[in-house]
MIDOSE-1310 file (N, C-alpha, C; in nm, 2 decimals, decimal comma, always signed):
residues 111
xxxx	+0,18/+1,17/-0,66/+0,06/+1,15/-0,73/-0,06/+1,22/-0,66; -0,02/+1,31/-0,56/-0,12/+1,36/-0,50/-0,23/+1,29/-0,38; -0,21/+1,15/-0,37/-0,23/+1,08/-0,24/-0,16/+1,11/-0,12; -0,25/+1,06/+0,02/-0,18/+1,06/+0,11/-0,17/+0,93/+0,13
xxxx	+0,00/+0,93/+0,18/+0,09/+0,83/+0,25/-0,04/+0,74/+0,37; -0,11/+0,85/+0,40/-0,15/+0,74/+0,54/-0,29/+0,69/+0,51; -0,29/+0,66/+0,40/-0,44/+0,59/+0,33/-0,35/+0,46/+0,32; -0,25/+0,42/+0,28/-0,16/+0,36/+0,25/-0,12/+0,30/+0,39
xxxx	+0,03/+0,34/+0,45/+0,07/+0,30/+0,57/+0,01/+0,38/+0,66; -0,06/+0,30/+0,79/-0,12/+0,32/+0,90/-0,04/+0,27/+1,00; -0,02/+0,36/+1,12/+0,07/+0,32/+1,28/-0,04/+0,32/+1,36; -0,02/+0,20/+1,42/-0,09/+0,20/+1,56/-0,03/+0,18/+1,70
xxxx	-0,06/+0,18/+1,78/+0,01/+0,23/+1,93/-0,06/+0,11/+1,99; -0,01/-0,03/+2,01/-0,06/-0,11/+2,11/-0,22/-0,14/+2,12; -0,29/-0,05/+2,22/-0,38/-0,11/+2,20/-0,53/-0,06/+2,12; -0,47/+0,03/+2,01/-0,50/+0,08/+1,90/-0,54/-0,06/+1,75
xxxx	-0,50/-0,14/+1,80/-0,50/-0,32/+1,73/-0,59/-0,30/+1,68; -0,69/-0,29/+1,74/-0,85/-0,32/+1,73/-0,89/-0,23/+1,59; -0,87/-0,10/+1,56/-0,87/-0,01/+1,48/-0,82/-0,12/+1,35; -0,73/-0,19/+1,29/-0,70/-0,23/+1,18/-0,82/-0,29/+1,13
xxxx	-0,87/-0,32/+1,20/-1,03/-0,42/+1,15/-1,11/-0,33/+1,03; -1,07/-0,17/+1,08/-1,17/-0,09/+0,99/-1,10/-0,03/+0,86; -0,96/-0,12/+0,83/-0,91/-0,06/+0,72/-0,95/-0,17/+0,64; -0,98/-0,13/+0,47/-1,03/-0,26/+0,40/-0,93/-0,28/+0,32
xxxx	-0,78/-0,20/+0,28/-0,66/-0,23/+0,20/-0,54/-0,14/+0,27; -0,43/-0,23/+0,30/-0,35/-0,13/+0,33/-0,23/-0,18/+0,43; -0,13/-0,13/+0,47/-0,04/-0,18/+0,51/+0,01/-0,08/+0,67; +0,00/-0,21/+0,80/-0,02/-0,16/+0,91/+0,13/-0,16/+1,01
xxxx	+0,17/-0,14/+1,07/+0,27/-0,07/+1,14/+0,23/-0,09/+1,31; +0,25/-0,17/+1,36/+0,19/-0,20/+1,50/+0,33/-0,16/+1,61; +0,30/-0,05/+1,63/+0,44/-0,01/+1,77/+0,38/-0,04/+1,92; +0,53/-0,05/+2,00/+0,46/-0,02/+2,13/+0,47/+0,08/+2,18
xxxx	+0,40/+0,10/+2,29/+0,40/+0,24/+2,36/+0,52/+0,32/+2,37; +0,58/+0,23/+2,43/+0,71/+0,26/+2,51/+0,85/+0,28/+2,41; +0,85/+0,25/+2,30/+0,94/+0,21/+2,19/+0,88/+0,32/+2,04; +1,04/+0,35/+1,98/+0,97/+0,37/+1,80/+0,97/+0,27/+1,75
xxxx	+1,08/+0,13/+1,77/+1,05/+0,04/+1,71/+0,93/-0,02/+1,68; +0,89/-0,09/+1,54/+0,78/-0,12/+1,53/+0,75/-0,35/+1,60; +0,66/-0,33/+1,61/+0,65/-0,47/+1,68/+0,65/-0,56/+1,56; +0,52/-0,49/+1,48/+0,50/-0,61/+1,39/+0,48/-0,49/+1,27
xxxx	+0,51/-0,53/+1,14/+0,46/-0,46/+1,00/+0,42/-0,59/+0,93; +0,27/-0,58/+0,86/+0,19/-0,58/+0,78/+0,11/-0,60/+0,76; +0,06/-0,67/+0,64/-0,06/-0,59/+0,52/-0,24/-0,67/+0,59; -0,35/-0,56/+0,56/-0,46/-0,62/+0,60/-0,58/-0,59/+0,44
xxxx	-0,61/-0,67/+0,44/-0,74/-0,65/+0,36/-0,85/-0,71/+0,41; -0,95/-0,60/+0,36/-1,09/-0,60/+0,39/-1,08/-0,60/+0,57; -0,98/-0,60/+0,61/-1,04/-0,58/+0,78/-0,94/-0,74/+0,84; -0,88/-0,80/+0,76/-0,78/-0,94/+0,78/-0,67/-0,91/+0,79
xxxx	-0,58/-0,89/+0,85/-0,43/-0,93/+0,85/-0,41/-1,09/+0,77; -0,34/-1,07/+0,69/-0,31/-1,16/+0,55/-0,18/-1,16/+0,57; -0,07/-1,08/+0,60/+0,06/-1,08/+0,65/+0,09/-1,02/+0,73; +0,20/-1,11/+0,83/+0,25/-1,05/+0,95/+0,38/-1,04/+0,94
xxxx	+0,50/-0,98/+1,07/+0,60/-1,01/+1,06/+0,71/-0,97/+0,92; +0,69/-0,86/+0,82/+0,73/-0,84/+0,74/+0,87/-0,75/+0,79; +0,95/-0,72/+0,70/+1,07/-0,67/+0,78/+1,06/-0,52/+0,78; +1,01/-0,51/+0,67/+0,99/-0,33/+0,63/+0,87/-0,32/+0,56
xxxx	+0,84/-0,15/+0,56/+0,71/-0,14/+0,51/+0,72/-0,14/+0,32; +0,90/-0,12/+0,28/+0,88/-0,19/+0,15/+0,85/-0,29/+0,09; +0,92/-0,37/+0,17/+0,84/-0,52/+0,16/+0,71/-0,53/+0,16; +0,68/-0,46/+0,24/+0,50/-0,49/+0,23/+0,45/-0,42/+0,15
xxxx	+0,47/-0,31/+0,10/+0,42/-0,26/+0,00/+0,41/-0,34/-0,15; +0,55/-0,44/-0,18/+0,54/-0,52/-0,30/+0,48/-0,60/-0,26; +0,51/-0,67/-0,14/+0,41/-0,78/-0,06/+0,25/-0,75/-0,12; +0,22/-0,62/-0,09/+0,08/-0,59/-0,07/+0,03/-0,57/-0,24
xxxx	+0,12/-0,49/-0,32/+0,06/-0,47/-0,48/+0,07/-0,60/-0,54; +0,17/-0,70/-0,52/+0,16/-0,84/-0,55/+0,03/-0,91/-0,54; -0,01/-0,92/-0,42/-0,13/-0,98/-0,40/-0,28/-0,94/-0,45; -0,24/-0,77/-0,43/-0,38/-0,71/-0,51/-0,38/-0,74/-0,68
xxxx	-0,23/-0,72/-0,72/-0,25/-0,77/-0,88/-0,29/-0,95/-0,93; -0,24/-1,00/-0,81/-0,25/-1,14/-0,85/-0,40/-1,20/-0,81; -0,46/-1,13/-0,72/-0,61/-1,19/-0,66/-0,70/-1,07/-0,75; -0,67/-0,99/-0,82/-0,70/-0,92/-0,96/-0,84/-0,81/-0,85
xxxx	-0,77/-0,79/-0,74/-0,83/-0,72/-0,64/-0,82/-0,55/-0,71; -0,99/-0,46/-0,70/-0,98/-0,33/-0,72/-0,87/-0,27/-0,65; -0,80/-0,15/-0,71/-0,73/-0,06/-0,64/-0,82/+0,03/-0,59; -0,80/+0,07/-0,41/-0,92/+0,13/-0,33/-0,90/+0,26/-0,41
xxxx	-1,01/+0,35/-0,43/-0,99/+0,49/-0,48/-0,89/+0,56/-0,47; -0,86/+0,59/-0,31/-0,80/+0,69/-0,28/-0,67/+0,68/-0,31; -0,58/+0,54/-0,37/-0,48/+0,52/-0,39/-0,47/+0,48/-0,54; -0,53/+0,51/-0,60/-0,55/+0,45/-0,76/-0,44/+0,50/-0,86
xxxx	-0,40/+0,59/-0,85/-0,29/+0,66/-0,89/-0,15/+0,61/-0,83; -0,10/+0,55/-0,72/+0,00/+0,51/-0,64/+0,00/+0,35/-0,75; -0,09/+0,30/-0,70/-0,10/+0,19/-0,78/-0,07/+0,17/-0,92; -0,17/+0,22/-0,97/-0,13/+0,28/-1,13/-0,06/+0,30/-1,18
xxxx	+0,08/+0,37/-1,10/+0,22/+0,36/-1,19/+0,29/+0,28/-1,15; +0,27/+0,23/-1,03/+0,37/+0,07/-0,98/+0,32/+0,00/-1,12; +0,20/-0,05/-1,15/+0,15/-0,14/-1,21/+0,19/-0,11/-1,38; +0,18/+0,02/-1,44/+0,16/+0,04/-1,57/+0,36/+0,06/-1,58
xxxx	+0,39/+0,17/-1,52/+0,51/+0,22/-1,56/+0,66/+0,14/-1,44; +0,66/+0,09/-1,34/+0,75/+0,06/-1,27/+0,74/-0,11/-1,32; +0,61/-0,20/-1,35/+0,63/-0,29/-1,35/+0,64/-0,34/-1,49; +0,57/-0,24/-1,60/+0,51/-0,27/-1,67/+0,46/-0,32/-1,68
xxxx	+0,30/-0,37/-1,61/+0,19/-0,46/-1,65/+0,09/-0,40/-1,67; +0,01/-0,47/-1,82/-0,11/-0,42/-1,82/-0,09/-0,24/-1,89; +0,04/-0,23/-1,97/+0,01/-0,15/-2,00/-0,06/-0,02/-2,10; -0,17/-0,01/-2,07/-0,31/+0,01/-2,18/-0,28/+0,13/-2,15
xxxx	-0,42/+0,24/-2,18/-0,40/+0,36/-2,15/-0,37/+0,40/-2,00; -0,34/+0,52/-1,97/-0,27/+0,57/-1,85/-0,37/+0,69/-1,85; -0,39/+0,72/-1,71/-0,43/+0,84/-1,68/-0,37/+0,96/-1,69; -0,42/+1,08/-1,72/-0,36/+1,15/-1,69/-0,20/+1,20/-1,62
xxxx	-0,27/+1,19/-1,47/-0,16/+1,18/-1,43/-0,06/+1,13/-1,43; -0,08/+0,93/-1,47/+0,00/+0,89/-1,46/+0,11/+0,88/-1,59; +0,03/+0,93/-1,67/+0,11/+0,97/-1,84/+0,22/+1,09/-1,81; +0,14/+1,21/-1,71/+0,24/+1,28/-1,70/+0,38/+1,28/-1,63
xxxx	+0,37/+1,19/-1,53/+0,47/+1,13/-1,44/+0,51/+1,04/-1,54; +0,52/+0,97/-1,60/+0,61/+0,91/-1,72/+0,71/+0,99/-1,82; +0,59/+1,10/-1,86/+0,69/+1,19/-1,92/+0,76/+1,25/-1,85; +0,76/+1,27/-1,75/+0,86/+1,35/-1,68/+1,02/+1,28/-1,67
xxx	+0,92/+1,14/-1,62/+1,11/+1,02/-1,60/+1,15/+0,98/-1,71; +1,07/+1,00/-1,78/+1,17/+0,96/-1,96/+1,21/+1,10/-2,01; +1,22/+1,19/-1,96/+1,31/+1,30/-2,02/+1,45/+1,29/-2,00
């Protein structure tokens, strides 16, 4: 859809913590230094960690569009389109007009 991945999932390095305060939607990835394993994955809004300890960042991703659809929370701009077809075409909900793009990425998987 022409977004970037890392508006979305964010990695932080230990004591880089402090930094999730300034994301307002989005799903966070906390590693240690020393390791690729990740410590902790998940979701923060407005600057809150709202879920911790999630197993994967898929998880958190439905984790995360779950919550924005059910607390009827804006989709942040920069990811409006990502959203938009989880919501219109993967979930079907809410499905009214479609953007552009997201009309054209529909026709594409229904061929």
């Amino acid at each position: 859809m022409g977004e970037d991945p890392k508006d979305l999932v964010r990695e932080y390095v230990g004591t880089d913590e402090g930094a999730i305060k300034d994301t307002t939607v989005g799903i966070y990835v906390l590693k240690d230094a020393s390791t690729d394993e990740p410590e902790d994955i998940g979701i923060v809004l407005e600057g809150v960690k709202v879920m911790t300890n999630l197993d994967n960042v898929a998880s958190a991703f439905v984790m995360l569009f779950g919550l924005m659809y059910v607390l009827n929370f804006s989709y942040p701009a920069d990811l409006r389109y990502t959203f938009e077809v989880v919501q219109s075409i993967f979930m079907e909900l809410d499905c009214g007009k479609l953007s552009n793009k997201a009309t054209a990425l529909k026709n594409r998987l229904l061929q």
